[in-house]
N, C-alpha and C positions, 0 to 999 in steps of 0.2 A: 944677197943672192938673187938672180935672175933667172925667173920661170917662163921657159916656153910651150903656152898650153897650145896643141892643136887639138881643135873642138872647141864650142863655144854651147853643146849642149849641158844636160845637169851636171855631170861629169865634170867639164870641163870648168863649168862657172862656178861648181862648188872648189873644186882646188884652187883656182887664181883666188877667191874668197878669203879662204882657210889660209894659205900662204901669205899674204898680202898682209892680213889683219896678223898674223905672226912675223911680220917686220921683214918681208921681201916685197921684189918688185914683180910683177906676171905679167905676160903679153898672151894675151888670146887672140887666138887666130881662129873666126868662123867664117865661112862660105856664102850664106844667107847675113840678110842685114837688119836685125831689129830694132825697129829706134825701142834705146830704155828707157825713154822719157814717154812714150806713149801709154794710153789708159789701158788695165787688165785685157777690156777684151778683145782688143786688138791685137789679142796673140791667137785670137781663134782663125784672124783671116788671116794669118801667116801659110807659106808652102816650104816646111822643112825639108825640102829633097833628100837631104842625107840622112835623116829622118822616118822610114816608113810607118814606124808607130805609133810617130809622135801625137795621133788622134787614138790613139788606142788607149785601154784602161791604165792605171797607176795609181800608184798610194803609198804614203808615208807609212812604215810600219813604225810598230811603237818603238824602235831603236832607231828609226830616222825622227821621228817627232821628237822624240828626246833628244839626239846630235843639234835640230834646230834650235831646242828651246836652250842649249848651253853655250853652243858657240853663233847662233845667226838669229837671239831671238826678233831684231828686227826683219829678218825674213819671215819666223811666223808672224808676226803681228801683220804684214801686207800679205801673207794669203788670207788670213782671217779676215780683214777688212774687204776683202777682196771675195769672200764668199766661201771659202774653203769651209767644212766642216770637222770637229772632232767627234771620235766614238770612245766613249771614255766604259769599256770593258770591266770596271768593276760594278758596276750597274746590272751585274750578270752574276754576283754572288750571293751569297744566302747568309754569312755569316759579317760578322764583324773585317772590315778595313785593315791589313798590315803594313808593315812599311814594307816599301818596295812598289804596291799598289797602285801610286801615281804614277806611274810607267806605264800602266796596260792601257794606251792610248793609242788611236789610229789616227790620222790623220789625212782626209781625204779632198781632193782637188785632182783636175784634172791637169794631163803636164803642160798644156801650153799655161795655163795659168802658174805654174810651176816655175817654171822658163822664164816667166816673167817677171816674178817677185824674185829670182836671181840672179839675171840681168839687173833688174833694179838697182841691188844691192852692192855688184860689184861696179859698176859701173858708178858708182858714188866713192868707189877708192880711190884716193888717188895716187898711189900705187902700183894701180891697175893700170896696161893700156889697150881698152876694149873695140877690135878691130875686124870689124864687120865689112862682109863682101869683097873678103880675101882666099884666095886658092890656094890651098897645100900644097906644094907640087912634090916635095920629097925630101929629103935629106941630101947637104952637100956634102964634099970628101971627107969634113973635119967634123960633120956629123951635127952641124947647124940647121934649123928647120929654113926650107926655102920656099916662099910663098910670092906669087904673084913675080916667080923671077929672080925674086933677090933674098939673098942670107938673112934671116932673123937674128941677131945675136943674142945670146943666153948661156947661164952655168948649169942648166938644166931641162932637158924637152918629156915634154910630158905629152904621153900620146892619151888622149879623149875623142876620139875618131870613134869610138864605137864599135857596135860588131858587124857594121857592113863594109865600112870606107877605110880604101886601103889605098893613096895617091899610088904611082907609078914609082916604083922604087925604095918603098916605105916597107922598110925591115918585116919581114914576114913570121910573127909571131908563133913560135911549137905549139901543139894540143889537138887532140883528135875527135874532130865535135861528134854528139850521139845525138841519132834524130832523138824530139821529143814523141814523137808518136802521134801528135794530134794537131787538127786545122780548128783555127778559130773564127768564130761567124761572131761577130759583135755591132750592138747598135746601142744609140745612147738615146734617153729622154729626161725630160722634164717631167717632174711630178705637178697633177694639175693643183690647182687652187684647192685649198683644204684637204686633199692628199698628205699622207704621209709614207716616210719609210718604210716597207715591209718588215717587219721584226723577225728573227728568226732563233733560235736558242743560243747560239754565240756571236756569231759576228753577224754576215750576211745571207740572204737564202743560195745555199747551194748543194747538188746533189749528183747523182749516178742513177744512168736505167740502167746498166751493162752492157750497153754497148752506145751508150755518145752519154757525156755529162755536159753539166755547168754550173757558171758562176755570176756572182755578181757582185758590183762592185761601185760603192758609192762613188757621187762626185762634188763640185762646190755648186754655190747655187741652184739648189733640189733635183741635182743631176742625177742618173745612175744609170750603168751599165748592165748588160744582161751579156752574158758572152755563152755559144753551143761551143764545147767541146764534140770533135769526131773524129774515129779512127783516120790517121793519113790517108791509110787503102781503102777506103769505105768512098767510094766511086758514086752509087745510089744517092749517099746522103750532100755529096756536092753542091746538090740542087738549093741546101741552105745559103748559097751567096742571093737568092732571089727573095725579095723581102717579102711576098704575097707566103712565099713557101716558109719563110724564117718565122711569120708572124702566124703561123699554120701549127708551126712544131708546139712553139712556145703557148698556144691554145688547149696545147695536151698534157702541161706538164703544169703541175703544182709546186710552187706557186705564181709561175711564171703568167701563165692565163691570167693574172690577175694585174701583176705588175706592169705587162703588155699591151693591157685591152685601153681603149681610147680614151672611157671617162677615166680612166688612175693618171694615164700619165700622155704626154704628148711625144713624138719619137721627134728626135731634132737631128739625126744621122741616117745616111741609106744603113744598109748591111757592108761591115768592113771586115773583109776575110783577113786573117794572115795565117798563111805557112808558113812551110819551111823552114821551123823554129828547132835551134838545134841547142845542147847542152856544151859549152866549150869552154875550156880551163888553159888557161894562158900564162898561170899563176908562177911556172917555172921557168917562161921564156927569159932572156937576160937582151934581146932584142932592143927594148926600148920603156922609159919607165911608164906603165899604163895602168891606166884607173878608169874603175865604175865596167863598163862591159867590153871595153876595150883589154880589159882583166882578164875579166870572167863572166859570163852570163850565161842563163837560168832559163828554164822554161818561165815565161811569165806568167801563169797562173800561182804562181809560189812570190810577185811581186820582188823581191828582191832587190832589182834593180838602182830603186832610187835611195834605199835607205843606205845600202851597198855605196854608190857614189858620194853620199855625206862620208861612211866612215872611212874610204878610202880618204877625201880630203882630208879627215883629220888625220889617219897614217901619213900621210904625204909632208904636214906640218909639223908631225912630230921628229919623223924621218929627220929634216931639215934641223932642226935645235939638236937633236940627238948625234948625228953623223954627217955633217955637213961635207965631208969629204965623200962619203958615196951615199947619197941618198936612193937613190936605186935601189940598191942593194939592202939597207935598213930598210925602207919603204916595202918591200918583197917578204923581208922577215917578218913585218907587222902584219900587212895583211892578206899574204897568204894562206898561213894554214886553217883561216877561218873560211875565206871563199874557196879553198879545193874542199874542205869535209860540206859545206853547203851543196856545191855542184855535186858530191858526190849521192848528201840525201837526195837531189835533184832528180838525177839520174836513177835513184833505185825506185822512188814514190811514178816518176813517168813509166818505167818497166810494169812495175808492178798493177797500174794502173791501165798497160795494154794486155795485159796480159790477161787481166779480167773481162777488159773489151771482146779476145778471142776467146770466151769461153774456158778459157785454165782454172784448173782449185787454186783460189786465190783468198785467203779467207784473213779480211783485215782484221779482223777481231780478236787475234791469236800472235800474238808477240814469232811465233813460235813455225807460223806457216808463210809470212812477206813483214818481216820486221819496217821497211820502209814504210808501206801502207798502214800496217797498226800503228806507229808512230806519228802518223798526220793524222788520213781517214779512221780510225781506231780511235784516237785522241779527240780529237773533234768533235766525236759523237757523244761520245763518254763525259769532256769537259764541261758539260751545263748543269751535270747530276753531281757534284763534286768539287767543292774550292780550291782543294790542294790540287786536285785533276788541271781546274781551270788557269791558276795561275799557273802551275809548271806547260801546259802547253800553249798559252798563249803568250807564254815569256820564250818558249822552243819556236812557233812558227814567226814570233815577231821579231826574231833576232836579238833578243835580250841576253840570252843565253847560248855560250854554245851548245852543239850536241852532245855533247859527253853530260853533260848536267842529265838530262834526259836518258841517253841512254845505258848509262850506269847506274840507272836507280830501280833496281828489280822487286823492287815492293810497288812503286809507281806501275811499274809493271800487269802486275796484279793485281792494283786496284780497277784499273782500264781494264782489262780482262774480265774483272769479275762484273762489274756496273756492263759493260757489253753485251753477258750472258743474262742479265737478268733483265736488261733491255728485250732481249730477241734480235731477230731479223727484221730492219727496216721495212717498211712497205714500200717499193717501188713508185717513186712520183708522176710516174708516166707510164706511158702504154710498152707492149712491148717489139720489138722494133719492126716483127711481121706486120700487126696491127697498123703502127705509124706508116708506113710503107705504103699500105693496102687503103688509108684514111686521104693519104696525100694521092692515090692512083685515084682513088674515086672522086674527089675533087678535083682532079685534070691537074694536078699541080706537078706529075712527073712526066718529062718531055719522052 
């Protein structure tokens, strides 16, 4: 069978992979031209036009670190060698080791480096034919991918175009995107010489004032991201696209002040906004067969994304051995019903998460008042005081597990509820947002 992938990012180069090494042939088609033979970091000076994020945070969750190490472990061995880091989350327990245990791993790099050890690897199939600096143009009458002009031939088109590019005549996929509510202010650095990792009770340092949050996010080579969360509408705090003003905020907020300041780490990026980030589920379109975010995609603070595009490759391969008469179709039954209930916690944890922004009783800590938000923010907080807590929700947000594991378990329930209450109330890591306002006007820092 013959794959016609158009995309040549994760997406794309994990399918033509997955296919390929299950005994078909794939034609990629990308627009940009990477040599695969060139060294890691020469995917930093790359310009992914079709691409807006491509410098934006990412990460293997522990269900894509695992899809690598079973079907691509020479892909992980060249991000490792390559500088990629693991966070191996049972390092966070208190009790003895169970099976399963070897799972709760992160795996972190940044995506051009990403990009590159899968290029790498597909571009060593020969099966493969990896065709860089070719234009999509659209679909001809018989439903053939036409690029640069002329008909691609193939038994099968696989759209990895993404959730921006959409050529001129390229089947217009159903689903009614939901803003996520939030603009993201992000910069990357380098941790300095004898620096380390900021440690924080489960994964990464991340928190909420109530009205702007964030996150952060390892990368390879002593990298790491700091990303501001702010309400869409929140006009005042815009001013965060200006690094004097970004490096201002992050001076008020614990533990950021620390991980920001000069002697910890060195900044290796301006300040890179993005909006406009919308929740959109495509999962029931019959349009054309599509994977990784071309699917379905997520607010990215929920990461999703990349782990998502491995196991779409592997539905897409199973698809093919299974129902080679309509892979489409088998490929939609696989894996959908797991990325619409994802987009759907998506969608409820963004809600619920603006709606504390506007001041609403929103109280995560109670199964019972914003189940999406207790379910993550609720979980999160709870999972460092508790092994059974830990593993059940670091297997729910790493995609080990579906949702129903999770949300069918009402003694789980009630352990998180109880360990929450005897926690208390968080202490707020930052000022509050009159204060920060008022701190940025007296330092001339708002226009």
């Amino acid at each position: 069978m013959r794959f016609v992938v158009a995309g040549g990012g994760v997406a794309g180069l994990a399918s033509a992979l997955a296919v390929a090494r299950a005994g078909h042939d794939a034609v990629v088609l990308e627009r940009d031209a990477p040599d695969p033979a060139a060294p890691p970091e020469s995917a930093f000076a790359l310009e992914r036009r079709g691409i807006p994020h491509y410098f934006q945070p990412h990460a293997f969750l522990p269900r894509g670190r695992k899809l690598l190490d079973e079907h691509a472990p020479d892909v992980l061995t060249s991000l490792a060698e390559a500088g990629a880091s693991e966070q191996d989350l049972t390092e966070k327990l208190h009790g003895p080791r169970e099976p399963g245990d070897e799972d709760l791993v992160y795996l972190w790099a940044r995506r051009p480096l990403i990009e590159w050890a899968l290029r790498r690897a597909v571009a060593a199939e020969p099966a493969v034919d990896l065709r860089g600096g070719v234009h999509v143009d659209g679909l001809s009458e018989d439903g053939s991918v036409v690029a640069d002009g002329q008909p691609v031939p193939g038994d099968v088109v696989v759209d990895a175009l993404g959730r921006y590019r959409r050529p001129p005549g390229w089947p217009e996929a159903a689903g009614e995107p939901t803003d996520c509510g939030a603009v993201y202010y992000c910069r990357y650095f380098r941790l300095r010489p004898g620096a380390g990792y900021v440690d924080a009770p489960l994964l990464n340092p991340r928190g909420d004032l109530g009205y702007l949050g964030f996150n952060t996010f390892r990368g390879d080579n002593r990298t790491f991201a700091v990303i501001i969360l702010v309400p869409s509408e929140d006009r005042d705090l815009r001013v965060l696209r200006f690094e004097q003003v970004w490096q201002a905020v992050c001076a008020r907020i614990t533990p950021l002040d620390v991980m920001t300041s000069p002697d910890f780490a060195e900044p290796i990026t301006g300040v890179m906004p993005m909006g406009g980030l919308r929740n959109v589920d495509h999962t029931r379109s019959a349009a054309l067969l599509a994977v990784g975010d071309a699917f379905c995609h997520t607010d990215p603070a929920f990461a999703y994304g990349l782990s998502f595009a491995l196991a779409h490759a592997r539905a897409l391969a199973d698809a093919a051995a299974e129902a080679p008469g309509d892979v489409a179709e088998c490929f939609r039954a696989k894996a959908g019903p797991e990325s619409r209930e994802r987009h759907a916690l998506a969608c409820g944890i963004d809600a619920g998460r603006s709606a504390r922004w506007r001041g609403e009783p929103v109280d995560p800590t109670r199964p019972d008042s914003h189940y999406p938000l207790f379910s993550f923010t609720g979980a999160l907080a709870a999972a460092p005081h508790d092994d059974w807590v830990l593993r059940r929700t670091v297997r729910r947000i790493g995609l080990l597990d579906r949702v129903a594991v999770f949300d069918e378990d009402a003694a789980l329930h009630d352990r998180i509820a109880a360990i929450l209450a005897a926690l208390g109330p968080p202490k707020p890591p930052g000022p509050p947002r009159a204060e920060l306002l008022a701190h940025l006007s007296g330092s001339h820092l708002l226009g």
